[in-house]
C-alpha positions as YAML, in Angstrom:
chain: A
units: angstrom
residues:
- id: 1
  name: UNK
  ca: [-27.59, -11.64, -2.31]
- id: 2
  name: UNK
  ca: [-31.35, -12.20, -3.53]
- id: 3
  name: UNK
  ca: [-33.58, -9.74, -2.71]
- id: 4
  name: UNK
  ca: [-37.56, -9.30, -2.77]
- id: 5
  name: UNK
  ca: [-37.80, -6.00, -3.58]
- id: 6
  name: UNK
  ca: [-35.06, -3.85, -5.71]
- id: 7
  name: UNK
  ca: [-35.22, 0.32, -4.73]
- id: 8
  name: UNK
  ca: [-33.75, 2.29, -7.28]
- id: 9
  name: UNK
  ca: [-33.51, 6.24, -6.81]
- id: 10
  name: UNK
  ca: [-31.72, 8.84, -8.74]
- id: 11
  name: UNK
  ca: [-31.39, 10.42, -5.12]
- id: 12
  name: UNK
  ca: [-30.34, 9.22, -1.09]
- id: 13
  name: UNK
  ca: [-33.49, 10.51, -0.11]
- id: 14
  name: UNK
  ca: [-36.34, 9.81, -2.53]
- id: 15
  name: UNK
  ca: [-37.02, 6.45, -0.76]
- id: 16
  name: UNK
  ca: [-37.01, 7.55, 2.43]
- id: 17
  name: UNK
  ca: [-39.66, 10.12, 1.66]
- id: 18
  name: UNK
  ca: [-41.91, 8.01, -0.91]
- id: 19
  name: UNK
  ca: [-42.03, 4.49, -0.49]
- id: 20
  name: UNK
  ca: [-39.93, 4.30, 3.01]
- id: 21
  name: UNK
  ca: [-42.96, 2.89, 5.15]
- id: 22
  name: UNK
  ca: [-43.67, 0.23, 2.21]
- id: 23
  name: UNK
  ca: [-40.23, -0.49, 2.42]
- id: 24
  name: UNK
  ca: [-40.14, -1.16, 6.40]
- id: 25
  name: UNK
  ca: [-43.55, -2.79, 6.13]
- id: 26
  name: UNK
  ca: [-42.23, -5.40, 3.78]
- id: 27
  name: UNK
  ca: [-39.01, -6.03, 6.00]
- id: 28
  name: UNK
  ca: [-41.09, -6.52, 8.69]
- id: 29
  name: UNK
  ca: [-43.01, -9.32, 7.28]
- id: 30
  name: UNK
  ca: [-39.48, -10.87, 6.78]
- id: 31
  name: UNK
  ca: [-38.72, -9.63, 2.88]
- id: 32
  name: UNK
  ca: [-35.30, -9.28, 1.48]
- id: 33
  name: UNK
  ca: [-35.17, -5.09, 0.35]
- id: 34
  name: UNK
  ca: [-32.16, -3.41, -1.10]
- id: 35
  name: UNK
  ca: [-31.37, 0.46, -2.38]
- id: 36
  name: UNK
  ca: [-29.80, 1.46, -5.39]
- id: 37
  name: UNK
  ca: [-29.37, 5.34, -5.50]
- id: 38
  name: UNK
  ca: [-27.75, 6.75, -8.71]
- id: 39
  name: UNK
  ca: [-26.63, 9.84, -7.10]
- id: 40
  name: UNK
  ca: [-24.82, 11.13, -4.35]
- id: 41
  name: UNK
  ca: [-27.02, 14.16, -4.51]
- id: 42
  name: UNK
  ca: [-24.40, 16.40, -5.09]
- id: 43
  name: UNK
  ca: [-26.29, 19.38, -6.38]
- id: 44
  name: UNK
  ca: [-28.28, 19.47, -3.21]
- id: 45
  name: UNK
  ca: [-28.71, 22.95, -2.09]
- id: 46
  name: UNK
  ca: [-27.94, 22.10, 1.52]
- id: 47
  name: UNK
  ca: [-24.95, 19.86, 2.66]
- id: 48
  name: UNK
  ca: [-22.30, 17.74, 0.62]
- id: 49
  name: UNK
  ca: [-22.33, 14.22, -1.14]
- id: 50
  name: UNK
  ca: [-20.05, 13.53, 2.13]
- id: 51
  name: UNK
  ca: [-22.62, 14.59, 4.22]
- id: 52
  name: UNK
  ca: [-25.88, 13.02, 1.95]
- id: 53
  name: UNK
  ca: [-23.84, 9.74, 2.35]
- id: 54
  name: UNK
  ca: [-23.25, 9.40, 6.10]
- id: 55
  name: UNK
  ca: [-27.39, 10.45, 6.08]
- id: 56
  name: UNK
  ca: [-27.94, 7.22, 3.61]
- id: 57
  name: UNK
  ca: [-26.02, 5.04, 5.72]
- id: 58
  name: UNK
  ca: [-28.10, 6.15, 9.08]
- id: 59
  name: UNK
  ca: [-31.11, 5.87, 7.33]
- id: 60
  name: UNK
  ca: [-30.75, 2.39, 6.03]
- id: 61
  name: UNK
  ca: [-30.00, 1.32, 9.76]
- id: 62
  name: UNK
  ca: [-33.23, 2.96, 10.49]
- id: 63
  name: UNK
  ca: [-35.33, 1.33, 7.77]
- id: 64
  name: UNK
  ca: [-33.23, -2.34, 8.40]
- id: 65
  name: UNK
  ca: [-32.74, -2.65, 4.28]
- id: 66
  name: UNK
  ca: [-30.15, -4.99, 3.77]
- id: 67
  name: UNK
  ca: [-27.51, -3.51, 1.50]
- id: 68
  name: UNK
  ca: [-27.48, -0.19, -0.20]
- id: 69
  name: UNK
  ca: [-25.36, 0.30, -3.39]
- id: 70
  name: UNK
  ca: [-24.92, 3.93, -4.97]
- id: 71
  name: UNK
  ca: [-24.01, 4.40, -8.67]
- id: 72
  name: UNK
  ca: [-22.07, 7.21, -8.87]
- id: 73
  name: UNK
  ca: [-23.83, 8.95, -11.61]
- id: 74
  name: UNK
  ca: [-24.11, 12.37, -12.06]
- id: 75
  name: UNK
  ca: [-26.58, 14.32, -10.03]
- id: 76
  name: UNK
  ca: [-28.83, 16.49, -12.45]
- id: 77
  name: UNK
  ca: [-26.26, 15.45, -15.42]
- id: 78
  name: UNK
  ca: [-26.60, 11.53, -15.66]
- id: 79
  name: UNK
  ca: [-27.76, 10.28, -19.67]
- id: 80
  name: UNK
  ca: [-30.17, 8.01, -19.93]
- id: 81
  name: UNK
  ca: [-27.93, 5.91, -22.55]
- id: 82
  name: UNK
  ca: [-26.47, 2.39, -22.90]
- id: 83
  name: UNK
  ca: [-23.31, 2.55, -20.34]
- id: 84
  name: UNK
  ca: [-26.33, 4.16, -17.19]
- id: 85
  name: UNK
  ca: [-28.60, 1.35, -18.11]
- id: 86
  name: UNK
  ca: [-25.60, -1.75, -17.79]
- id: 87
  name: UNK
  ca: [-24.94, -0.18, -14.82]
- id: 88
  name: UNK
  ca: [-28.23, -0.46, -13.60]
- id: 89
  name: UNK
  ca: [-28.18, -3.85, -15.51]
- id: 90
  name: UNK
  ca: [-25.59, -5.12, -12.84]
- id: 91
  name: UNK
  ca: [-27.49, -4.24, -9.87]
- id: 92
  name: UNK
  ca: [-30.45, -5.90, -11.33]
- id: 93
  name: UNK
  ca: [-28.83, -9.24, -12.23]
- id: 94
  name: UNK
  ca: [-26.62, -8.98, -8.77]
- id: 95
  name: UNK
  ca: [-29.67, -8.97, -6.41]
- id: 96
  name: UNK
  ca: [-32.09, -10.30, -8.89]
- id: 97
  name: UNK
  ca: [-35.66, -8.81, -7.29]
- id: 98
  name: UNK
  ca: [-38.89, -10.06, -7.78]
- id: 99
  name: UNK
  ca: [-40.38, -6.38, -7.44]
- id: 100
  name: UNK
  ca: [-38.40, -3.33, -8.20]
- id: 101
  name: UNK
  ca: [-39.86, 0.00, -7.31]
- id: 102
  name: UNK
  ca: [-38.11, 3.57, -8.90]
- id: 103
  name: UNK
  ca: [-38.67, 7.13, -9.27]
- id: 104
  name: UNK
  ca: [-41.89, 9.02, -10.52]
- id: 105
  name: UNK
  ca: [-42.56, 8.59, -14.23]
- id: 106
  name: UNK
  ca: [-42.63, 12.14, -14.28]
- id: 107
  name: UNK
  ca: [-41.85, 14.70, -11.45]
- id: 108
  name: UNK
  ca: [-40.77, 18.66, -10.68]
- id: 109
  name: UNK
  ca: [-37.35, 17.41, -10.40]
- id: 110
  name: UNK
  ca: [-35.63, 16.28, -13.99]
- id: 111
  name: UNK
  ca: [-33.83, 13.62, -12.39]
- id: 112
  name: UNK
  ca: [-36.93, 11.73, -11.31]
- id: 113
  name: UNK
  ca: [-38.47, 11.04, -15.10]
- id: 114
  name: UNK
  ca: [-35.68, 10.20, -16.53]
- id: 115
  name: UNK
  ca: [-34.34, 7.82, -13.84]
- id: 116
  name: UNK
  ca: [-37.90, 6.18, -14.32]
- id: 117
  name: UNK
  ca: [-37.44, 5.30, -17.60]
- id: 118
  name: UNK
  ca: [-33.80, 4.25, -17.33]
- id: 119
  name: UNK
  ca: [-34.78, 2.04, -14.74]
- id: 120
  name: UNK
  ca: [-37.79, 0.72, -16.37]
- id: 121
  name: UNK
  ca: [-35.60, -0.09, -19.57]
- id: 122
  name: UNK
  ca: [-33.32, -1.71, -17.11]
- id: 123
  name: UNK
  ca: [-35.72, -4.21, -15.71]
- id: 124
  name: UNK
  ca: [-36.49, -5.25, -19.64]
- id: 125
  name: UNK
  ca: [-32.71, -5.68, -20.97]
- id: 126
  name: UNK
  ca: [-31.77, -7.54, -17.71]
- id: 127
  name: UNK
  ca: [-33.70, -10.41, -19.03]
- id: 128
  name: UNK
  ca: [-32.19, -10.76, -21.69]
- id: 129
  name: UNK
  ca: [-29.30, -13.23, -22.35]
- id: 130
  name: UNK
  ca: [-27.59, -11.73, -24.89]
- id: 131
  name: UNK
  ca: [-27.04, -8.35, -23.36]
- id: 132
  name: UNK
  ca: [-23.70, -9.54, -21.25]
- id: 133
  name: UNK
  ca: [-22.81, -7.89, -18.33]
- id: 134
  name: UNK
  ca: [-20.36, -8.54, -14.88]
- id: 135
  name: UNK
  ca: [-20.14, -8.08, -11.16]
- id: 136
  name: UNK
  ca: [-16.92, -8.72, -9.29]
- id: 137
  name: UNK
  ca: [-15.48, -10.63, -12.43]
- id: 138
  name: UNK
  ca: [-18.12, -12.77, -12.82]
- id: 139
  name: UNK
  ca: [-20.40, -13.24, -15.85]
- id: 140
  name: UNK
  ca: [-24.03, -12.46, -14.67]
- id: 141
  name: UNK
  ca: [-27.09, -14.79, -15.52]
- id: 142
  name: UNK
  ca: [-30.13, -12.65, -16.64]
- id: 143
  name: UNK
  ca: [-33.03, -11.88, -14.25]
- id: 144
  name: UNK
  ca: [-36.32, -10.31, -15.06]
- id: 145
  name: UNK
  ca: [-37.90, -8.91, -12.41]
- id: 146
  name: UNK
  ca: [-42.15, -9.65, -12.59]
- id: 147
  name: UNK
  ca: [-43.45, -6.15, -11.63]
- id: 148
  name: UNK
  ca: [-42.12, -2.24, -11.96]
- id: 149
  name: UNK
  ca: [-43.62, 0.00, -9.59]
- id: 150
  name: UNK
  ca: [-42.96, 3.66, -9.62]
- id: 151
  name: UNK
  ca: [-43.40, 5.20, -6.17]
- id: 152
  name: UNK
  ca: [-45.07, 9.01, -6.64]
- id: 153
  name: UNK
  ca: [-43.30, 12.39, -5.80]
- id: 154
  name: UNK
  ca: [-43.25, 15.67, -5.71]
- id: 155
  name: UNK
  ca: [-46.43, 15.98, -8.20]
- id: 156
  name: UNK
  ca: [-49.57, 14.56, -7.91]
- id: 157
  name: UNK
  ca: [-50.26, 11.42, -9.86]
- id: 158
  name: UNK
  ca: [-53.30, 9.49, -9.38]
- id: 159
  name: UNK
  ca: [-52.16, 6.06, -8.20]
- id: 160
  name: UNK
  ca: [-53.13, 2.67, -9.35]
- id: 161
  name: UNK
  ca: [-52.92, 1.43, -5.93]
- id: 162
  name: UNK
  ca: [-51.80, 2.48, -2.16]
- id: 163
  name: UNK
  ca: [-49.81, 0.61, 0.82]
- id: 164
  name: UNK
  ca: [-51.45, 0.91, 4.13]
- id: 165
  name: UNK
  ca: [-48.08, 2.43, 6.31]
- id: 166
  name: UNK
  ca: [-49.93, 3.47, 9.40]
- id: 167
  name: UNK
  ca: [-47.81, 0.74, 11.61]
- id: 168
  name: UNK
  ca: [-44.81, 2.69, 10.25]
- id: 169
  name: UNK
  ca: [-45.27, 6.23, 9.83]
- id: 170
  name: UNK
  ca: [-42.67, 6.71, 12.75]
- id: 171
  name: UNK
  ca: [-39.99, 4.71, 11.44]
- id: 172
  name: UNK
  ca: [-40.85, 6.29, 7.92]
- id: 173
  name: UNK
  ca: [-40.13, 9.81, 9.27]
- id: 174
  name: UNK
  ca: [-37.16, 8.43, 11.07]
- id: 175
  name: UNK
  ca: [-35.68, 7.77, 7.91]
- id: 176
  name: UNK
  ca: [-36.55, 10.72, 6.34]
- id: 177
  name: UNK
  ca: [-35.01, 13.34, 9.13]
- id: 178
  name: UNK
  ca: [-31.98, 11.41, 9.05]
- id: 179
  name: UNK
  ca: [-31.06, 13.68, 6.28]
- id: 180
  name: UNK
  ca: [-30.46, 16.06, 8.69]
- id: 181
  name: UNK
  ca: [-28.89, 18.38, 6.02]
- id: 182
  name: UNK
  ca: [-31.89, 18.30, 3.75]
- id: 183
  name: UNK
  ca: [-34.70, 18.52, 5.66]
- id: 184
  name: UNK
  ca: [-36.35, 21.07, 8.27]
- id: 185
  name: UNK
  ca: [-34.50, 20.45, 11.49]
- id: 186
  name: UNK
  ca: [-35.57, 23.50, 14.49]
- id: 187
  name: UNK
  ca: [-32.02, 23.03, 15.97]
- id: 188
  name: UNK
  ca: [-30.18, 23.55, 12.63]
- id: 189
  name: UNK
  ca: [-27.61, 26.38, 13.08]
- id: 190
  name: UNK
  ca: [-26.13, 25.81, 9.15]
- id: 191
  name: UNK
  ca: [-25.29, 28.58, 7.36]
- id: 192
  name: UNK
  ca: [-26.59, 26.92, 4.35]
- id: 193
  name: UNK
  ca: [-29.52, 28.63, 2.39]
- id: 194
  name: UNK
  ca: [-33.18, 27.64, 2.57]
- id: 195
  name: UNK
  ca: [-34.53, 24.91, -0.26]
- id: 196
  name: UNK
  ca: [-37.83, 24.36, -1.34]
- id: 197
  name: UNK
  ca: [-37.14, 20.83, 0.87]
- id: 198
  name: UNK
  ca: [-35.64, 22.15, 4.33]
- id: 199
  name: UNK
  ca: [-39.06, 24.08, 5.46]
- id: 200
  name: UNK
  ca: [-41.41, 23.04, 7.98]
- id: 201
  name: UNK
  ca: [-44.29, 23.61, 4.92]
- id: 202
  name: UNK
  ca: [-42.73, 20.77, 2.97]
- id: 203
  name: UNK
  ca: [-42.89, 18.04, 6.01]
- id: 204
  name: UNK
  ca: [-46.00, 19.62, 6.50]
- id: 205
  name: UNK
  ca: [-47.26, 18.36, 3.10]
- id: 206
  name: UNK
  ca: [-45.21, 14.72, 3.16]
- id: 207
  name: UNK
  ca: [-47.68, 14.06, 6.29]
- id: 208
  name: UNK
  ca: [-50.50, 15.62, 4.04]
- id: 209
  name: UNK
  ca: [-50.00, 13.52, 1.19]
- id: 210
  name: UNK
  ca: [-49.56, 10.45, 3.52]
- id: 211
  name: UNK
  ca: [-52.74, 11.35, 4.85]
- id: 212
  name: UNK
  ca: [-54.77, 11.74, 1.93]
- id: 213
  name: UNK
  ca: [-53.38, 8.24, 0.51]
- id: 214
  name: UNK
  ca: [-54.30, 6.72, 3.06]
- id: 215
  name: UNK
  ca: [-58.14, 8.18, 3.57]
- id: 216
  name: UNK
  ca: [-58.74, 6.67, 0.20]
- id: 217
  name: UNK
  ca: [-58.20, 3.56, 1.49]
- id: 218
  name: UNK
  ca: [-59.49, 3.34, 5.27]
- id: 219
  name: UNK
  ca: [-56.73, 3.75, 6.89]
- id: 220
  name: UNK
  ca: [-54.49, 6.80, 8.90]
- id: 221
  name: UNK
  ca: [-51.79, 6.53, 6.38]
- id: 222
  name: UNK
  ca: [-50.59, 5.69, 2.64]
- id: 223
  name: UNK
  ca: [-47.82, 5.30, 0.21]
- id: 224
  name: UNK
  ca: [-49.49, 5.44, -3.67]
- id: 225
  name: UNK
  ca: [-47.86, 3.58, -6.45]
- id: 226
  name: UNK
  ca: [-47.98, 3.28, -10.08]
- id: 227
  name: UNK
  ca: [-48.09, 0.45, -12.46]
- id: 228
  name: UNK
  ca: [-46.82, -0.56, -15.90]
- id: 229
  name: UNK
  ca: [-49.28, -3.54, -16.38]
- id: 230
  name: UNK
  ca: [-52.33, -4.26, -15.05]
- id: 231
  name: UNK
  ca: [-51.32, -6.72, -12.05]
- id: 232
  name: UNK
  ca: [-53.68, -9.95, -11.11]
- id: 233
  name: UNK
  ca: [-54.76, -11.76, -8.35]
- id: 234
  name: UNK
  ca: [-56.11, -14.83, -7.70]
- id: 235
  name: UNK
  ca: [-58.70, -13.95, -5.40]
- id: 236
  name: UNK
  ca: [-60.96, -10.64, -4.94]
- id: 237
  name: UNK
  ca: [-60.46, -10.70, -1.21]
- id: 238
  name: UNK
  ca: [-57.04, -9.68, -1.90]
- id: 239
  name: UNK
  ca: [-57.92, -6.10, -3.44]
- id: 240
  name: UNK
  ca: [-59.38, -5.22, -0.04]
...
């Protein structure tokens, strides 16, 4: 399957709560979008990988991506080293994006950096013949996608530019409580302990940071991006 756009995360989760309403926006206007998570968000404080993965699957019906892969890496352990990147190689050269989008270039959470550059180096090596890789048995062709963009996090980092979500804040926090384990849920009787994620305070500032994204551009709410080249158009009336 082709896609338009390529998610990568080292986490089920981190697209949901970043780049979820630029993800629904696109589908909307009739885009092909796919997830790659490299986790199963094991060392979650709060629920399983069991758990995390019934959560991805309900909130990929939510968001309407059209397939969702996971890579089984490590949570908080994965290298950033030749056999991760192949693997990420694969899903590059299986769905072959145009854009691919992935983590923070540099976060609170370890994870997030380093699955940033991985993915980054990735999107290079995929387009190049002589690194040989395989899906299913088959010898894969290699694709270069023509723009990285790294969705923002946990830590404020000035972006390069913002995605009006207003039509979809909803859906976007549809997705994101989905993960009922992770996040702050009134009618949660778990015994599980309290994370820096499963308050009201943190919701509280996703809306916040939605909000201030999307002031600096006009509009009720925004996802911020950033870039690893300058990107073009062809005419100014674009930018607006």
């Amino acid at each position: 399957m082709k896609v338009d756009i390529l998610a990568f995360a080292a986490h089920p989760d981190d697209v949901e709560l970043t780049c979820s309403g630029t993800v629904i926006s696109h589908i909307k206007q009739g885009k092909k979008v796919a997830i790659v998570d490299l986790t199963r968000g094991e060392l979650g404080t709060r629920g399983t990988a069991e758990t995390r993965d019934q959560e991805s699957i309900e909130a990929s019906k939510i968001m309407g991506i059209h397939a969702r892969h996971n890579l089984g890496l490590a949570d908080g352990f994965f290298e950033h080293n030749e056999a991760s990147v192949r693997l990420a190689i694969e899903q590059i050269r299986r769905f072959r994006p145009e854009i691919v989008l992935c983590n923070s270039v540099s976060d609170r959470h370890p994870d997030h950096g380093r699955a940033s550059k991985l993915i980054s180096e990735a999107c290079f090596y995929s387009g190049l013949r002589k690194v040989e890789t395989t899906w299913e048995g088959e010898s894969q062709e290699e694709w270069r996608p023509k723009a990285v963009y790294h969705y923002i996090q946990d830590r404020y980092i000035k972006p390069d530019f913002i995605v009006d979500i207003s039509d979809y804040w909803d859906l976007k926090m549809k997705s994101i409580q989905a993960y009922k384990t992770q996040f702050f849920n009134p009618e949660d009787d778990s015994e599980d302990p309290v994370s820096p994620i499963s308050t009201k305070e943190f919701l509280d500032f996703t809306v916040g940071r939605a909000l201030e994204y999307g002031r600096q551009i006009g509009v009720l709410y925004g996802e911020g991006f950033t870039v690893e080249r300058t990107p073009g158009v062809t005419s100014l009336d674009k930018l607006l």
